[in-house]
N, C-alpha and C positions, 0 to 999 in steps of 0.2 A: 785625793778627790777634789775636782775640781770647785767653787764657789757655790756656781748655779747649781751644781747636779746635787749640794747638801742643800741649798734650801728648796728642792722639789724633793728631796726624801724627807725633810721637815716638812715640808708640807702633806706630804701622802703620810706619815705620821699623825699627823694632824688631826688630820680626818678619818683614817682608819683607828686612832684610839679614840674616840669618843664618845662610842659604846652606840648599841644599839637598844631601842627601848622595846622591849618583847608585847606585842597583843596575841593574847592564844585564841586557839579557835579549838571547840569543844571536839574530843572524838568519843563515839558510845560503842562500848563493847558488851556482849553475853557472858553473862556469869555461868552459861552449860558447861558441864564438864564434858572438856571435847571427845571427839572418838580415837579411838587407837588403837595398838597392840600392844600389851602388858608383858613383863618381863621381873624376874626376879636375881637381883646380886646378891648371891650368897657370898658372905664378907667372912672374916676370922671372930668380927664379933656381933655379929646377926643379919638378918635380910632384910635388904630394904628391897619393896616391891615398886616400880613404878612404869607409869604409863606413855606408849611412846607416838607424839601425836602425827594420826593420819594428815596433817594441816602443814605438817614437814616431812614427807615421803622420802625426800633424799637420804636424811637424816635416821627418819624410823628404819629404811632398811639396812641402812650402811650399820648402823648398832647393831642391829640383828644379823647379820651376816658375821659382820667380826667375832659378836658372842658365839655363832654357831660354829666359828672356824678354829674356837678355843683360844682367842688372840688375848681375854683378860685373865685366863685361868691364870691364878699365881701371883699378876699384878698389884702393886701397891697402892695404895692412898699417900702420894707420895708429895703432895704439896696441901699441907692442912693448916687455914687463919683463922681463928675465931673467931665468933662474929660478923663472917664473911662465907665462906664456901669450904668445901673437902673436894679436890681432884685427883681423878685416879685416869688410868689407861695408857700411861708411858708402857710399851713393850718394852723397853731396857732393861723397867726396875724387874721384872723377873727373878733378874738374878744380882740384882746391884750389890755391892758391898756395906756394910754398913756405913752412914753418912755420904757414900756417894752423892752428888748433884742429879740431880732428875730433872726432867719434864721437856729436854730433847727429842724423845723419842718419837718416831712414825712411822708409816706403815709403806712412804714412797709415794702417798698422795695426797691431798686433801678433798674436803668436800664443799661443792660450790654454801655460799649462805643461804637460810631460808628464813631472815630474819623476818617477824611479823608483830611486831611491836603495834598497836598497842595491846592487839591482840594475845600475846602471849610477851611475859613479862617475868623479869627477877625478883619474885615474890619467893618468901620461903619454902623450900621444898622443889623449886624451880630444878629442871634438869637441863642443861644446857653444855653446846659443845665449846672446847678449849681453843685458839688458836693464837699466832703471831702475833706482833704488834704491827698496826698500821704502815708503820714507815716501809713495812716491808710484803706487808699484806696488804693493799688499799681494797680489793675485792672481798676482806674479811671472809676468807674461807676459814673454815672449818678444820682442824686436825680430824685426822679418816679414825681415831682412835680413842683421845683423850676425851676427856668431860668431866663437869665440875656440878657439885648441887650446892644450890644455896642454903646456908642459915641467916646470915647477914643480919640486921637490928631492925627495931621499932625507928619511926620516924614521927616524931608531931608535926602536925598540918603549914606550921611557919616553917620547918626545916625541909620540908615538899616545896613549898613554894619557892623557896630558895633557888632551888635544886632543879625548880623547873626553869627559872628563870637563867639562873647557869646555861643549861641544856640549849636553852632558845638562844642565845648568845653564841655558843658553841653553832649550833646549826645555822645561823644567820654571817655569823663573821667572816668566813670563806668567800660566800657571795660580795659581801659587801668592800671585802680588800682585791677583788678582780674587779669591781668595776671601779674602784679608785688603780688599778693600773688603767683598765682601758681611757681613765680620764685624765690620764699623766698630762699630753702636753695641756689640755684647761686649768691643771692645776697650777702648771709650770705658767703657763699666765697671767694668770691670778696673781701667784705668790709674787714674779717679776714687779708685778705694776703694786704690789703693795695691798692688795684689795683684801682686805678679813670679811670684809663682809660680803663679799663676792664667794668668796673659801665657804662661807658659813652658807650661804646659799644655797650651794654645791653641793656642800654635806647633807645638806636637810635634804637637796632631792635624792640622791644617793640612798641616803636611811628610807625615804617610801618607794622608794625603786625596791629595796631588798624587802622590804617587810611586804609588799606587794606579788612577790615571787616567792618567796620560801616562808610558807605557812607553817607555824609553830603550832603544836596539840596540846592540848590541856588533860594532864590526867583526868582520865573519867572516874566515878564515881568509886566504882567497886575498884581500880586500883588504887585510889586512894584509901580506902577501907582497909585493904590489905597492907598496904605499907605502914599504915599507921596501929594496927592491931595485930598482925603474926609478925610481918618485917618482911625485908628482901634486902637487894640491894638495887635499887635505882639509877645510881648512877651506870650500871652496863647495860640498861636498857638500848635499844636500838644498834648497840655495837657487837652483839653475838646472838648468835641463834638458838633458840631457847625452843629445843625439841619436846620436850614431856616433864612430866614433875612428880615426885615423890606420892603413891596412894597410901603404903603403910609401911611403914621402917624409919621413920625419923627420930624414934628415941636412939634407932643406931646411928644414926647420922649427929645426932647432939655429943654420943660417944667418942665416933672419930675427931672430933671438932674440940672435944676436951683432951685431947693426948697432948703430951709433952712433946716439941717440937724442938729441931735443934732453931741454928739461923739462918739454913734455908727455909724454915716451914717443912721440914720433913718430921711426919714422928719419930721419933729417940727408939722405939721399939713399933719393929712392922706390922700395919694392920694391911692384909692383903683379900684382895679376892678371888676366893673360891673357884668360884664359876658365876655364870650367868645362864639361868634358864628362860628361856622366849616361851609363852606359852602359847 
């Protein structure tokens, strides 16, 4: 690599680590329990009943269709973290072998996201759909199949703030390393003639360019409430679609979550489900 071309990546280093300082702007949500269609998984070790919200249509029905079409009869809970979630709806494990790897499984489609953060959120008992990882999903769809429900932990209000701060970093830093390319050759001039405090200039306008365009949210009230007194998990907020959440079955759900697991996260002996009735 040429001379100049490492000190214009020194320099676009430069300016892209050195962080961005998060201002939130408040968002207010309803504490109503929203409307939906109810459904019940009858599991190997109890029912959990839960609600599936009209607020994600694609979602509410793509569940309801699969369950009517018998797609989790027999299925496992086949990826279980403590303190974190229980995921079931791989079609494969059906029939897996014991310790087989899971949670490849689909149905041949996914479903588009219908994420609505703040509105709906990884609070405990959260119902929410499974999918890819980014690098190869950036539209965050949906598996047509799987799903995970939260147990996930208690957080105190400095470990929230943290978290949000993280988050706003995370949502800000993208914007903010594009327009240090679009500023390449200014930088590449800068750094020639020597100029740091021309660079720091740059930087500064750069940082209210970004914080000026991509507005950061401030947990509102009542998900603070919950995170800090049932639990979730927060950091998947905004990254997966969180269709409905647990009304009554969560002592089964503390059940599956306490099984013996191997080193995939599978349990050591299968907890499967039943059926699912829509009602």
């Amino acid at each position: 690599m040429k001379i100049r071309n490492i000190l214009l990546f020194l320099a676009i280093i430069f300016l892209c680590a050195s962080g961005l300082k998060a201002e939130t702007m408040t968002t207010n949500t309803v504490n109503e329990m929203p409307a939906g269609k109810k459904a019940t998984i009858h599991t190997s070790l109890g029912d959990i009943k839960v609600l599936l919200y009209d607020e994600t249509p694609g979602h509410r029905d793509n569940f309801i269709k699969v369950a009517k079409d018998g797609v989790y009869d027999g299925t496992l809970f086949h990826r279980v973290i403590k303190d974190f979630m229980v995921q079931a709806g791989d079609p494969d494990s059906r029939t897996a072998a014991p310790g087989a790897q899971l949670g490849a499984g689909d149905l041949g489609y996914t479903q588009p996201a219908e994420i609505k953060f703040p509105k709906f959120y990884h609070k405990y008992g959260a119902l929410s759909a499974a999918r890819t990882g980014d690098n190869v999903n950036p539209e965050r769809r949906s598996s047509a199949s799987q799903f995970y429900i939260v147990t996930g932990k208690k957080y105190t209000p400095a470990q929230l703030e943290m978290m949000q701060q993280r988050m706003a970093d995370q949502e800000r830093q993208p914007y903010f390393r594009n327009l240090c390319v679009k500023n390449k050759e200014e930088i590449s001039r800068l750094q020639a003639a020597n100029d740091r405090e021309g660079l720091e200039t740059l930087r500064q306008k750069l940082i209210k360019e970004t914080e000026a365009n991509v507005g950061v949210s401030e947990y509102p009230e009542n998900i603070k409430q919950d995170y800090t007194t049932i639990g979730g998990t927060p950091h998947l907020d905004g990254q997966y679609t969180v269709f409905g959440e647990v009304l009554e079955g969560m002592d089964v759900v503390e059940k599956i979550q306490q099984a013996e697991t191997d080193g995939r996260d599978r349990p050591v002996e299968d907890i499967r489900i039943l059926s699912v009735e829509v009602e």
